[in-house]
C-alpha positions as CSV (number, residue, x, y, z in Angstrom):
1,X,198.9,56.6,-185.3
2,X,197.9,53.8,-183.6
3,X,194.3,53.8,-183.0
4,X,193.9,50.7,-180.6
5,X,196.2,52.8,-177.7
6,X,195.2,55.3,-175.9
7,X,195.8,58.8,-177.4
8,X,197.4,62.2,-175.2
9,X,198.5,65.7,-176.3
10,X,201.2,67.3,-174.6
11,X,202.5,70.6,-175.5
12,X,206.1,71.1,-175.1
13,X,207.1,74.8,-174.9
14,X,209.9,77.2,-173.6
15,X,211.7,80.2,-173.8
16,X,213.8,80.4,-177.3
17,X,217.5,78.8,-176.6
18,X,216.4,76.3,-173.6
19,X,216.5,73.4,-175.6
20,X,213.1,72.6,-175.7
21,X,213.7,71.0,-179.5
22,X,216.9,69.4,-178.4
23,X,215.0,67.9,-175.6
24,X,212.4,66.4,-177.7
25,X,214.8,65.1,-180.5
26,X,216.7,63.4,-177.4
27,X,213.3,61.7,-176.3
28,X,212.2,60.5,-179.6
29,X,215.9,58.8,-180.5
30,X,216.4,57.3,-176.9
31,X,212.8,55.8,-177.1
32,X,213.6,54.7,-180.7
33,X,210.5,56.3,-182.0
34,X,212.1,57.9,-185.2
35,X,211.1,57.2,-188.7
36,X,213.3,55.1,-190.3
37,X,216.0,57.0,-192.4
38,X,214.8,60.5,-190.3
39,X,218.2,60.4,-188.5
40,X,220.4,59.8,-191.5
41,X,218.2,63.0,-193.2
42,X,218.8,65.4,-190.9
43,X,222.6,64.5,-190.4
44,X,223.0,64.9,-193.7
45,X,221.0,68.3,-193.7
46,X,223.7,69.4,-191.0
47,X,226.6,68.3,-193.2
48,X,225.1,70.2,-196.4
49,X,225.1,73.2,-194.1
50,X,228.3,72.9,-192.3
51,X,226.6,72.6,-189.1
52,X,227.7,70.3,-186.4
53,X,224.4,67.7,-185.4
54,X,222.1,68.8,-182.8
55,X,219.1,66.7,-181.5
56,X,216.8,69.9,-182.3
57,X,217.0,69.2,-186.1
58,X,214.9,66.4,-186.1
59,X,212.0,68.8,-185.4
60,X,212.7,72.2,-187.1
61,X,211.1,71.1,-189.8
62,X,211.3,74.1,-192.3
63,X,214.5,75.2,-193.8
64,X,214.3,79.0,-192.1
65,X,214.1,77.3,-189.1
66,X,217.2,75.8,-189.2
67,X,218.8,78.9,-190.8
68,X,217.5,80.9,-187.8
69,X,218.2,78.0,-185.2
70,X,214.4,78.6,-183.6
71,X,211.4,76.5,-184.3
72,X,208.4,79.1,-185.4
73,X,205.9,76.8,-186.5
74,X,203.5,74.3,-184.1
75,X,205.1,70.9,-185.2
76,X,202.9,67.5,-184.1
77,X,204.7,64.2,-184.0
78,X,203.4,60.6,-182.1
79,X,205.6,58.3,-180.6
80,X,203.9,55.1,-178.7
81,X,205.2,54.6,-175.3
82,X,203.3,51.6,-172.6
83,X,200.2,51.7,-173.2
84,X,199.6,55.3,-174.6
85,X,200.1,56.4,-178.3
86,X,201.6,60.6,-176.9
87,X,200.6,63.1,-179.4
88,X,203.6,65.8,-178.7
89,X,203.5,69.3,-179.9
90,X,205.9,70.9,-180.3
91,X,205.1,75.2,-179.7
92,X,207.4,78.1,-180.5
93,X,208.9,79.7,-177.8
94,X,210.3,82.8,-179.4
95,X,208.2,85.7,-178.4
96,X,207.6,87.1,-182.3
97,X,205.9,83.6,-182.8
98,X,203.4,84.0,-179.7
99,X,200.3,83.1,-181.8
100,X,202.0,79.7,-183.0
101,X,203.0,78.8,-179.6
102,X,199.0,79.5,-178.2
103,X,197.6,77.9,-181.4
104,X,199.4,74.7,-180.7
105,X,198.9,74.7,-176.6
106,X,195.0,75.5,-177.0
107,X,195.0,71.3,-178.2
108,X,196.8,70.4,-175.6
109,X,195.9,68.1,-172.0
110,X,199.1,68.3,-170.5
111,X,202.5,70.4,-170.7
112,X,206.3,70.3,-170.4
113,X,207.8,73.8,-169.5
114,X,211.7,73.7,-170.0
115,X,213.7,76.2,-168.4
116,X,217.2,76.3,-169.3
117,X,219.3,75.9,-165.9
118,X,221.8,78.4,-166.6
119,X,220.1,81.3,-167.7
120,X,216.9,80.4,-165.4
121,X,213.7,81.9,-165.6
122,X,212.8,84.2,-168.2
123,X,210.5,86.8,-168.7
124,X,208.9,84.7,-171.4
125,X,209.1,81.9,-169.1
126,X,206.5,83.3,-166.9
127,X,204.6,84.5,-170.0
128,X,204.0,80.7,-171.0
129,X,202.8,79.9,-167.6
130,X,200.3,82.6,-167.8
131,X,198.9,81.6,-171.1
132,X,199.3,78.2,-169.8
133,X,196.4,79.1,-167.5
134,X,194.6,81.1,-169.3
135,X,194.4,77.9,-171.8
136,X,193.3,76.2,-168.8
137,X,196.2,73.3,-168.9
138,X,196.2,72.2,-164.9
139,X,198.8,69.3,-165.7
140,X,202.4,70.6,-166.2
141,X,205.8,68.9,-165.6
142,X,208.8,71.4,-165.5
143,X,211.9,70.5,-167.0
144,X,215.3,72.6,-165.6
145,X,217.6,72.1,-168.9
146,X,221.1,71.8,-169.6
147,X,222.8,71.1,-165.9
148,X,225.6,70.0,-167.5
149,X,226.3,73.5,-167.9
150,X,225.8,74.3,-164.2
151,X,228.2,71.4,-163.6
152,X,224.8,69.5,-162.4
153,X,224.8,71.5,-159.4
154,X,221.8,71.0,-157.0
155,X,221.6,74.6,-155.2
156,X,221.1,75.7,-158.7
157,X,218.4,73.2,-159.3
158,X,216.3,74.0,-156.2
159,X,216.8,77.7,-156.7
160,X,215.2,77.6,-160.2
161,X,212.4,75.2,-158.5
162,X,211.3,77.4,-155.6
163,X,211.4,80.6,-157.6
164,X,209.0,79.3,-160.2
165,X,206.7,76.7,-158.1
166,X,206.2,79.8,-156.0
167,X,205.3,81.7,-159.2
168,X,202.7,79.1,-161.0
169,X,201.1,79.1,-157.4
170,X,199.5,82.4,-158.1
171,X,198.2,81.2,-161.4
172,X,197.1,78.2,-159.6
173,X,199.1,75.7,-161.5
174,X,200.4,73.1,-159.4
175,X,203.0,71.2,-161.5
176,X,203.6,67.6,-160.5
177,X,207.0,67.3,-161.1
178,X,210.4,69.4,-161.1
179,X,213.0,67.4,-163.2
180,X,216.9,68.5,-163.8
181,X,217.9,67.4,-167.0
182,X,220.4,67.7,-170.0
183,X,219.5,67.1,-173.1
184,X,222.3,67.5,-175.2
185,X,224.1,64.0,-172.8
186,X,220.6,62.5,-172.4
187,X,220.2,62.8,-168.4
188,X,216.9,61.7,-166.9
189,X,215.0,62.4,-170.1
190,X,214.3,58.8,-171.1
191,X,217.3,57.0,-168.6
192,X,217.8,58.0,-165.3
193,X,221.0,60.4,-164.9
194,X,224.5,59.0,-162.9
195,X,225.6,62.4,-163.0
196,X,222.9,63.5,-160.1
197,X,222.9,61.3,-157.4
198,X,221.3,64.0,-154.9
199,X,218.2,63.3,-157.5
200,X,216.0,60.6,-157.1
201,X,212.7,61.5,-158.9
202,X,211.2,60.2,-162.2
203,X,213.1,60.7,-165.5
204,X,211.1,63.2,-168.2
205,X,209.3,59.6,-169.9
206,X,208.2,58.4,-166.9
207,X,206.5,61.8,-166.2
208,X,204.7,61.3,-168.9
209,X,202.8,58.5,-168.0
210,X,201.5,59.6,-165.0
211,X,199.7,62.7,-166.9
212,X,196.2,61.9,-166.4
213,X,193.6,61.2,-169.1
214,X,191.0,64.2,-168.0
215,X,187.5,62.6,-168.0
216,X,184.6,63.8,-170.3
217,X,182.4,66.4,-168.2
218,X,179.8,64.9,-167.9
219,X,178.7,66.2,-164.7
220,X,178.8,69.5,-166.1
221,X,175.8,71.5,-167.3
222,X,174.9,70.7,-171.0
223,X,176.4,72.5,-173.9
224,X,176.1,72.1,-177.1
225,X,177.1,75.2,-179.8
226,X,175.2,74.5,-182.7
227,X,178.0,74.2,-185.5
228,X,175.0,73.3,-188.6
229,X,171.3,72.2,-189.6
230,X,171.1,69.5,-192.3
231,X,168.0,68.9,-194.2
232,X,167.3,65.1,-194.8
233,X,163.8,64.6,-196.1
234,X,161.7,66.2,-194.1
235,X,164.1,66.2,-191.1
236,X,166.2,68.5,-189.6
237,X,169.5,67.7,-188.4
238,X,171.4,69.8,-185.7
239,X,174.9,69.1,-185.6
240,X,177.4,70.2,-182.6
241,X,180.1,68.7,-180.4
242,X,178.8,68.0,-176.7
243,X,181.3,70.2,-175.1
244,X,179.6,69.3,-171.4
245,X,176.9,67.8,-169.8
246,X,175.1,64.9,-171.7
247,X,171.9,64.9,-173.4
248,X,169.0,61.6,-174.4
249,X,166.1,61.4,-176.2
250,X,163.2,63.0,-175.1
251,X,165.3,65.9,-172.9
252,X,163.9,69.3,-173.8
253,X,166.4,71.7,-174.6
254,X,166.8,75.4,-175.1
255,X,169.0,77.2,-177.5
256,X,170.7,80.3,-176.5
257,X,170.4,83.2,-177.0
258,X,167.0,82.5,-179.0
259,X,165.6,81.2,-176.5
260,X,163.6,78.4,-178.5
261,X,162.9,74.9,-176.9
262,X,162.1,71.8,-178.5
263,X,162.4,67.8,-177.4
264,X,165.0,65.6,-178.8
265,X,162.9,63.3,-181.1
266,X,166.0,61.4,-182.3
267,X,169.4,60.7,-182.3
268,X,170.6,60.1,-186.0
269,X,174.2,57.8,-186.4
270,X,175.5,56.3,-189.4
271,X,176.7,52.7,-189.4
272,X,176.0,51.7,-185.7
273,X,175.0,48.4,-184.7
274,X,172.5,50.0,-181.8
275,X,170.3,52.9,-181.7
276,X,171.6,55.6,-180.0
277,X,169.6,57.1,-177.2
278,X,171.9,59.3,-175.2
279,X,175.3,61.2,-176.1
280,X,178.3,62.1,-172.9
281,X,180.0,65.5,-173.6
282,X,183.5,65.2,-175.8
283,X,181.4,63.5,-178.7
284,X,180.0,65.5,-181.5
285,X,176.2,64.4,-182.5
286,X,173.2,64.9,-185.1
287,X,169.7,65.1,-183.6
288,X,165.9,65.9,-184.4
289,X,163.6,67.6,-182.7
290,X,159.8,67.2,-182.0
291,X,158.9,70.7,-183.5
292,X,160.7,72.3,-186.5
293,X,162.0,75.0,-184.9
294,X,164.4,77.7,-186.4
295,X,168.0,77.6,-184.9
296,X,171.1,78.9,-186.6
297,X,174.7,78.0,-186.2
298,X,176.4,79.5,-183.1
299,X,173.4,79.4,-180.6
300,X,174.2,76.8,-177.5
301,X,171.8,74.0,-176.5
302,X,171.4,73.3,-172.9
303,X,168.8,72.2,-169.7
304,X,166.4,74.7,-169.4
305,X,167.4,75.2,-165.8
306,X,170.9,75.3,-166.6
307,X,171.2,77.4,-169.4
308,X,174.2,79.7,-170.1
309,X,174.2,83.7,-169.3
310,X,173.2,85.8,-172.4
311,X,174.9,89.2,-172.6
312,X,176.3,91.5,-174.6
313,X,178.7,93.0,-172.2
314,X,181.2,91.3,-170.2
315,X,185.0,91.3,-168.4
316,X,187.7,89.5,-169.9
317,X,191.2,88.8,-169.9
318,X,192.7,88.8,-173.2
319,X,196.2,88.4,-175.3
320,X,196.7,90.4,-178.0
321,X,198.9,89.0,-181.4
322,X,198.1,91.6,-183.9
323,X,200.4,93.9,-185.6
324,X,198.5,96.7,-184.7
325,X,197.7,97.5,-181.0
326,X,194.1,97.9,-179.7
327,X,192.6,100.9,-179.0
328,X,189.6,102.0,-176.6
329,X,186.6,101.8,-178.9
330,X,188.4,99.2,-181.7
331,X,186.0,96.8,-183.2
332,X,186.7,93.1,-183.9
333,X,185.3,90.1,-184.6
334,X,184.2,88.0,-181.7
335,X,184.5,83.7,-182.3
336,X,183.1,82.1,-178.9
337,X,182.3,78.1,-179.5
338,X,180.5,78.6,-183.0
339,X,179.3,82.0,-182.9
340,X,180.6,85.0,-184.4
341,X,179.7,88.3,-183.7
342,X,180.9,92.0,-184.2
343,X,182.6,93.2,-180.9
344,X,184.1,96.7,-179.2
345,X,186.6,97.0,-176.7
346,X,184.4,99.3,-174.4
347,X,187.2,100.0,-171.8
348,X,190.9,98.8,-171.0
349,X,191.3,98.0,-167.3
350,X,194.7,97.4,-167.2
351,X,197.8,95.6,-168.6
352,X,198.8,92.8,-166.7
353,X,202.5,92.1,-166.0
354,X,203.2,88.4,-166.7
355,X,206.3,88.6,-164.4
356,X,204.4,90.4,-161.6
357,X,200.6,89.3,-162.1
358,X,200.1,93.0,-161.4
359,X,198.0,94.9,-163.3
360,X,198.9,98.4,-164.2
361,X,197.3,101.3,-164.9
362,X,194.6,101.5,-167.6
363,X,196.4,102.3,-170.7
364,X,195.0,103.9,-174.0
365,X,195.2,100.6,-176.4
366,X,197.0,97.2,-176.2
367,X,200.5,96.1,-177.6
368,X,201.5,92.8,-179.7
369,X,202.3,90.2,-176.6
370,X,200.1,91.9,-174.0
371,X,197.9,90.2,-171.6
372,X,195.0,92.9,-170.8
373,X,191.9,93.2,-168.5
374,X,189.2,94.9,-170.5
375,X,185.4,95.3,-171.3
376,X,184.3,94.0,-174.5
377,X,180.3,95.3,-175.7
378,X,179.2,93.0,-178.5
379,X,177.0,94.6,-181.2
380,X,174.4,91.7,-180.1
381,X,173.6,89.3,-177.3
382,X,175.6,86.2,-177.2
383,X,175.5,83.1,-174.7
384,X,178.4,82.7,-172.8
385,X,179.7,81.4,-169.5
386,X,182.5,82.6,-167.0
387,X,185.6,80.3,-168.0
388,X,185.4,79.5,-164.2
389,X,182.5,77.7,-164.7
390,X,182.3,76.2,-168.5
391,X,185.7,76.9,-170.4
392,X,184.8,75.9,-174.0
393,X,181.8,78.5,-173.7
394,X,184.0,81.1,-171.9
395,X,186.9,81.3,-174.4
396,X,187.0,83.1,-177.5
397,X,188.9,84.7,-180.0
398,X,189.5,87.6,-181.7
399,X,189.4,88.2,-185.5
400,X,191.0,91.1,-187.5
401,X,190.8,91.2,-190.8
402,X,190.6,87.5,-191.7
403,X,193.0,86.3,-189.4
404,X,192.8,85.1,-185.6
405,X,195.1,88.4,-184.2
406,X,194.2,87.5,-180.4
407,X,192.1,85.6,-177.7
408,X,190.5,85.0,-173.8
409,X,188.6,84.1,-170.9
410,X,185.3,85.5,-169.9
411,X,186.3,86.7,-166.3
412,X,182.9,88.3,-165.1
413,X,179.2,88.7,-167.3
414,X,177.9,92.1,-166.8
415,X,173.9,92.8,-166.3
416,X,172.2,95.9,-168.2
417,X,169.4,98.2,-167.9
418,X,167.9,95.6,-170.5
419,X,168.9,92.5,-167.9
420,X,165.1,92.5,-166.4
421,X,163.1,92.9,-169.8
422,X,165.9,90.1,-171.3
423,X,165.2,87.8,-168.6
424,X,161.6,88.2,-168.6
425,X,161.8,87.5,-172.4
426,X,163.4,83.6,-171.4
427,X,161.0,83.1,-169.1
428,X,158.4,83.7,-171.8
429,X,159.5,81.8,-174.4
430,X,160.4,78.9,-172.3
431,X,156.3,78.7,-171.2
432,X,155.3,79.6,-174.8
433,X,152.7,77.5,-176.1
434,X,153.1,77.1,-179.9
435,X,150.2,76.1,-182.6
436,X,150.7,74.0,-185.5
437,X,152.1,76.8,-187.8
438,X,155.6,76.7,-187.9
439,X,157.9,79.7,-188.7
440,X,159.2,77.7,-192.4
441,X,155.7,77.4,-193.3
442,X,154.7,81.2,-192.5
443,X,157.9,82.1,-194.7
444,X,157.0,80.0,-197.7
445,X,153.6,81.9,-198.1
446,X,154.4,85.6,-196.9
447,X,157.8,85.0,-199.2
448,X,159.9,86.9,-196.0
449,X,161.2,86.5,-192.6
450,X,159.4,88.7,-189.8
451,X,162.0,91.4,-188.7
452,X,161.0,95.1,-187.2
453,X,162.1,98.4,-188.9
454,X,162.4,100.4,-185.9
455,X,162.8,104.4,-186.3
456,X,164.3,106.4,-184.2
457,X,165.4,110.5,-183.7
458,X,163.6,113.7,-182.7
459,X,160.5,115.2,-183.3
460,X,159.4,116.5,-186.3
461,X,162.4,114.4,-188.3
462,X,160.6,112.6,-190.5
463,X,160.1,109.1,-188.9
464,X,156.6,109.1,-189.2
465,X,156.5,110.2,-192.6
466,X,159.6,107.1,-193.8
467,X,157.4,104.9,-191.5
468,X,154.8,105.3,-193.4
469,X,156.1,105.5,-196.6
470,X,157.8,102.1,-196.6
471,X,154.9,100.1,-194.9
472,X,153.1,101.1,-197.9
473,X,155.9,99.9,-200.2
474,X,156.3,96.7,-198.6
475,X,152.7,96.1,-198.8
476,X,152.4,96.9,-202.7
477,X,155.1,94.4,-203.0
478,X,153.0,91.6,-200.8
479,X,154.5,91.8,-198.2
480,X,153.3,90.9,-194.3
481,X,153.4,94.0,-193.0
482,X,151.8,96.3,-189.9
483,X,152.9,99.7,-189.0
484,X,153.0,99.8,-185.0
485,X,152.3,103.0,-183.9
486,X,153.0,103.2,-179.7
487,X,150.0,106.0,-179.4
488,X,147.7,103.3,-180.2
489,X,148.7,101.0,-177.9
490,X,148.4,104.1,-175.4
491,X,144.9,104.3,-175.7
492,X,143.9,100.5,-175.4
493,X,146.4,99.0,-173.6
494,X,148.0,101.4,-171.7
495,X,144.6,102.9,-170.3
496,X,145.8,102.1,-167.1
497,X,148.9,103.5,-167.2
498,X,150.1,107.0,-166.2
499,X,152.9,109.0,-167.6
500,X,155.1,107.8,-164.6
501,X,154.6,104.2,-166.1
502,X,156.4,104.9,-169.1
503,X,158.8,102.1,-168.7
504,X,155.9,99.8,-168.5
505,X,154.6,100.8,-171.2
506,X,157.5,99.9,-173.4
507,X,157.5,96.7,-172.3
508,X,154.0,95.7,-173.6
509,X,154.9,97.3,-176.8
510,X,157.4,95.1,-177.0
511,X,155.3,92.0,-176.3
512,X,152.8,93.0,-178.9
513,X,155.2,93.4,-181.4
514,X,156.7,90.1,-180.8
515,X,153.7,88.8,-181.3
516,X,153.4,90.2,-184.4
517,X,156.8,89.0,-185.1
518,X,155.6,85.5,-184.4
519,X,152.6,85.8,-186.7
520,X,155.4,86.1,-189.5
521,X,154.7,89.9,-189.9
522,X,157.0,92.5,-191.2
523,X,156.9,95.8,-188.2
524,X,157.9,99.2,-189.1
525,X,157.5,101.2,-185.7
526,X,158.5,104.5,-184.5
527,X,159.0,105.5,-181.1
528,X,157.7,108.5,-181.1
529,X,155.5,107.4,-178.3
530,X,158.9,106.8,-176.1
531,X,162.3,108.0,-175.1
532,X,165.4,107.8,-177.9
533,X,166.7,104.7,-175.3
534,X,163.4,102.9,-175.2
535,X,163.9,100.9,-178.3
536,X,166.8,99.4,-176.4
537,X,164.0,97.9,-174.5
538,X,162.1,96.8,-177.2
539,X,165.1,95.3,-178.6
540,X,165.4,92.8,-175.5
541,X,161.7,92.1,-175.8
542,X,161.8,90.6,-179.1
543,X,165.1,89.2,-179.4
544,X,165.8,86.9,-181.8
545,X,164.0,88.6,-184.4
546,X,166.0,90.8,-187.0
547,X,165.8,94.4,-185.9
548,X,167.0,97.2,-188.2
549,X,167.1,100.7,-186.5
550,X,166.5,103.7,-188.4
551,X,168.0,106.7,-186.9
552,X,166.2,110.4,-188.4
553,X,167.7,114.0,-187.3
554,X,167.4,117.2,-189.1
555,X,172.1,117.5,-189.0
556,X,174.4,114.9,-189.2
557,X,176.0,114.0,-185.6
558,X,176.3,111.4,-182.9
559,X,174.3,108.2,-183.5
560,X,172.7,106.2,-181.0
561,X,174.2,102.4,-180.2
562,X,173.3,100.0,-182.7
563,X,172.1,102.1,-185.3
564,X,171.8,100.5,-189.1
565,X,170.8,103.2,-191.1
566,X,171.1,107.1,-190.9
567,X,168.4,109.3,-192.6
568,X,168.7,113.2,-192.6
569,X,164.9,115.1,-192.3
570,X,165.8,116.4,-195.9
571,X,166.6,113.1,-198.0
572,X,164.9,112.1,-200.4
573,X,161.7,109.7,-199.5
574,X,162.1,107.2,-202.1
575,X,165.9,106.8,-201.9
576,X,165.7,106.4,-198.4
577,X,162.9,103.5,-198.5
578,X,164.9,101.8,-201.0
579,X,168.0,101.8,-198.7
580,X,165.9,100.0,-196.1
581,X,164.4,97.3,-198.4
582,X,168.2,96.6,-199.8
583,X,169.3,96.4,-196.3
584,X,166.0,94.3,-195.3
585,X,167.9,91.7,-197.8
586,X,170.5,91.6,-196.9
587,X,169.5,90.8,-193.6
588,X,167.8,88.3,-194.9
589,X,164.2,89.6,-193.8
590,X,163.1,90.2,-197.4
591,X,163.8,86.8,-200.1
C-alpha cells in the first residue's frame, strides 16, 4: 500500500450471479492495477480446469470458489487511482455467506451495489441495502450490470433505477449515482461506453473519486471504550480508540457505567517529536490520570455532561447468522465497543421484511438471515447510546458459542423501576469527594476487593442463619467484613420514616452499604428488613461493586432475576458457605 496517498474502503457487494466479481476483475485490469504475472495465473487456472476465462477469477481466491463459481470469503485488494490509494472489498453475495458479506461491509466508508440488469432487483438485493443501513454506510453508487444482455436498452435501465432509488429512500440511503454497465465488454466501468449514447453520466472509476473522505467526529460527544490499563512504574495507562468527541489534558472524565471521574494528567506517545496535549476522535490513545482510580476494559470515557445512557434494557434491531434460530428468553453474549456482557432476548417484536420494511407479527424465535425488532435485558448495566446518535457505541454484536452468530443497532434505551436510584447514584459519584486512600492500596492490606453477599427468600429460610455463618468465616480468615442487617438501620436512621416510606428506606441502605463498600469492606446483608424486589434497588445504589445474590427457600422453584447462588432451608451450613467463598473468587472479591 502506498502510505503517502490517501487511503478509502469501499465495499463492493451484490446478489450471487450479478457480476459483482467480474465487475471488479474488469476495473482492476482496465486500470492496470494487477500484480504482475496475476493474469497469466488465473488464465492458466481456467485452462487446468477446462473453463473458459472470466474477469471474476482474479478475485475468487480459494479453489471451492471457483469450483462453486461464487466468492464466499471477504477478499481486500488496493489499487492506486489520482490521488487515492482505494482499499476495495470485495463481500459475498450469496445468502448462505450473509455473515462474510456483513463482516467485510462493517469496514467499509462507501459502497458499490451491482444489480444485474436482466434479472433486476432481487430479494437479496434489498437485503444488502438494509444491512447497508443498518452498518450505517450513507455513500453508495449503484451499478445496473450486464446491459449487454438487455441489448443496452434504456427503459430497462430507468425501470431498475426508479424501482430501487424509491426503495433505499425508505432506508434513507440516497445513492449518488445510478450507472449502466457491462462488465464482461468493459462499458462505463473504467472507459466511458459507445454502446449508450442516451447515457451521459460518470463511468464506475470516476464514481469513485467523488466518494467522500467522512471527517473525524469531532464535534460529537466524547467516547472513548476502554480497550486496556498498562502499568508503567507507578503509572497507569488507559488505552482506547477515540471513537468521537476529542479529549486534552486536564479534561475531567467519567467512565461509564462506573461512574468514576478522574483528570487527564498526561498524554503518553512513543517516538514523537512534540508533547501531545489533546487527541481528535478516529485516533487511539494512552493516558494518565490525576487519581489512581480503578477502571476495567469495556467502560466508556466521556464529558461529564455528555456521558452515554446506562441500561440494561433496551430496543434493537438485529440480524441473525446462527445455525440455530433465537428463541424468546435465549441468552447470548453481548460485544458493544469493548464490553462484553451476558444478554437475553426479553421479547421479539417482530420480523422485518427486507423487501417490504414491514414488520410482521411477533414470532416465537428468529431464523438464519432474519432482520428482527426485539428487546434484549442484559444480566448487567452497560453504557450505550442510540445508533442515531453515536453508532460505534450503539452497535454490537452477538456471540454464541465462541463465534460472532449475529449483530445490531440500539433503536430505543429503556428506563426501569431502578432508572431514579441509578441516576441518583451518577450524580453522587460525580460530586464524591475522595481522601488519599485509594481502592489498590485498601486491597493490598485487607488482601480482597469489597463486594456485597446479598441474601434473599422468605421468612424463616435460613438467610439469617447463612448470613451469619459466613461473616463469621470470612472474618476468621481476615477478612474486611460487616454484616448489614436493614433492622438496624430502621432504628437509627430510619427513625423518621414510617412504614409507607419503605422505598426510602431502601435507598439509604443502599448508601450506607456503599459506603462500606468504599471503605474496602466485604457486606453480607439480608433483606429481611425489605421486599424480595428491594435488593434490585440496592443493586443500583452501589453499582460497580461486585454483588453476589443469594437466593434461600424452603422447595426448589422459580428464582428471582439475577440470582448467583440457590440455597434450600435444609442444606448443609458449611457446604453452602463454602460455595459462596469459591464463588466470591471467582468473582474475584476474595485473592
Amino acid at each position: 500500500m502506498d502510505t503517502a496517498k490517501e487511503h478509502f474502503q469501499i465495499v463492493f457487494v451484490g446478489h450471487v450471479d450479478h457480476g459483482k466479481s467480474t465487475l471488479l476483475g474488469r476495473l482492476y485490469a482496465d486500470t492496470d492495477s494487477l500484480p504482475v504475472g496475476h493474469l497469466d495465473k488465473v488464465r492458466d487456472i481456467c485452462a487446468r480446469q477446462g473453463k473458459v476465462f472470466e474477469y471474476a477469477f482474479l478475485f475468487d481466491a480459494f479453489l471451492e470458489e471457483q469450483e462453486q463459481g461464487i466468492t464466499i470469503d471477504t477478499a481486500r485488494t488496493f489499487f492506486s487511482w489520482g490521488d487515492r490509494q482505494y482499499i476495495i472489498i470485495d463481500a459475498p453475495g450469496h445468502k448462505e455467506f450473509l455473515k462474510n458479506m456483513i463482516s467485510g461491509a462493517a469496514r467499509a466508508e462507501a459502497a458499490v451495489l451491482i444489480i444485474d440488469a436482466g434479472e433486476g432487483i432481487q430479494e437479496q438485493s434489498k437485503r444488502h441495502g438494509y444491512l447497508l443501513s443498518l452498518l450505517g454506510i450513507r455513500q453508495v453508487v449503484v451499478v445496473v450490470n450486464k446491459m449487454d444482455l438487455v441489448g443496452y436498452s434504456e427503459e430497462a435501465f430507468r425501470a431498475i433505477e426508479k424501482e430501487y432509488r424509491a426503495f433505499l429512500s425508505h432506508l434513507k440511503l440516497e445513492p449518488q449515482y445510478f450507472i449502466p454497465a457491462s462488465a464482461r465488454n468493459g462499458d462505463n466501468v473504467a472507459a466511458r461506453s459507445g454502446a449508450m449514447p442516451w447515457y451521459g453520466g460518470l463511468t464506475l472509476l470516476e464514481s469513485l473519486a467523488n466518494f467522500v473522505k467522512l471527517p473525524a467526529r469531532t464535534d460529537l460527544p466524547l467516547r472513548i471504550p476502554v480497550q486496556d490499563i498498562y502499568k508503567f512504574d507507578p503509572r497507569r495507562i488507559i488505552a482506547g480508540r477515540v471513537e468521537a468527541g476529542q479529549f486534552s489534558v486536564g479534561d475531567t472524565l467519567v467512565f461509564s457505567p462506573s461512574n468514576k471521574t478522574a483528570v487527564v494528567k498526561s498524554i503518553e506517545a512513543f517516538n514523537v517529536p512534540n508533547v501531545v496535549h489533546s487527541v481528535p476522535a478516529g485516533r487511539s490513545a494512552g493516558f494518565t490520570l490525576d487519581e489512581q482510580i480503578f477502571v476495567e476494559r469495556g467502560e466508556v470515557a466521556s464529558h461529564k455532561d455528555a456521558a452515554p445512557e446506562v441500561s440494561d434494557r433496551f430496543k434493537a434491531n438485529i440480524f441473525w447468522m446462527g445455525k440455530n434460530p433465537v428463541p424468546v428468553g435465549g441468552r447470548y453474549l453481548l460485544r458493544i465497543a469493548t464490553a462484553e456482557v451476558e444478554m437475553e432476548v426479553e421479547a421479539i417484536l417482530g420480523i422485518i421484511d427486507a423487501s417490504t420494511l414491514g414488520r410482521g407479527e411477533s414470532p416465537e424465535r428468529i431464523e438464519k438471515n432474519d432482520v428482527a425488532e426485539v428487546i434484549i435485558r442484559t444480566r448487567r448495566p452497560i453504557a450505550l447510546d442510540r445508533y442515531a446518535d453515536i453508532d460505534t457505541t450503539g452497535r454490537f454484536v452477538i456471540i454464541e458459542g465462541y463465534d460472532i452468530q449475529g449483530g445490531g443497532i440500539v433503536m430505543e434505551v429503556f428506563k426501569d423501576e431502578q432508572e431514579p436510584f441509578r441516576a441518583e447514584a451518577r450524580r453522587r459519584d460525580f460530586e464524591w469527594r475522595r481522601g488519599e486512600i485509594h481502592l489498590d492500596e485498601r486491597v493490598l492490606r485487607n488482601g480482597h476487593y469489597p463486594g456485597i453477599v446479598l441474601f434473599t427468600g422468605e421468612k424463616g429460610s435460613g438467610k439469617a442463619r447463612l448470613a451469619r455463618h459466613l461473616e463469621r468465616r470470612l472474618f476468621n480468615g481476615g477478612k474486611q467484613v460487616y454484616l448489614l442487617d436493614g433492622k438496624n438501620l430502621q432504628y437509627g436512621l430510619g427513625t423518621d420514616l414510617s412504614d409507607s416510606d419503605k422505598e426510602e428506606m431502601v435507598r439509604r441502605f443502599g448508601e450506607v452499604a456503599q459506603i462500606l463498600l468504599r471503605a474496602g469492606q466485604i457486606v453480607v446483608s439480608t433483606t429481611n428488613t425489605f421486599a424480595l424486589a428491594d435488593h434490585q434497588i440496592i443493586r443500583a445504589l452501589v453499582h460497580p461493586h461486585t454483588v453476589i445474590a443469594v437466593h434461600m427457600s424452603f422447595v426448589e422453584g422459580p428464582l428471582p432475576d439475577n440470582t448467583d447462588l440457590h440455597f434450600l432451608e435444609s442444606d448443609d451450613l458449611k457446604a453452602a458457605a463454602k460455595t459462596i467463598m469459591e464463588l466470591m473468587e471467582e468473582k474475584n472479591i476474595l485473592l
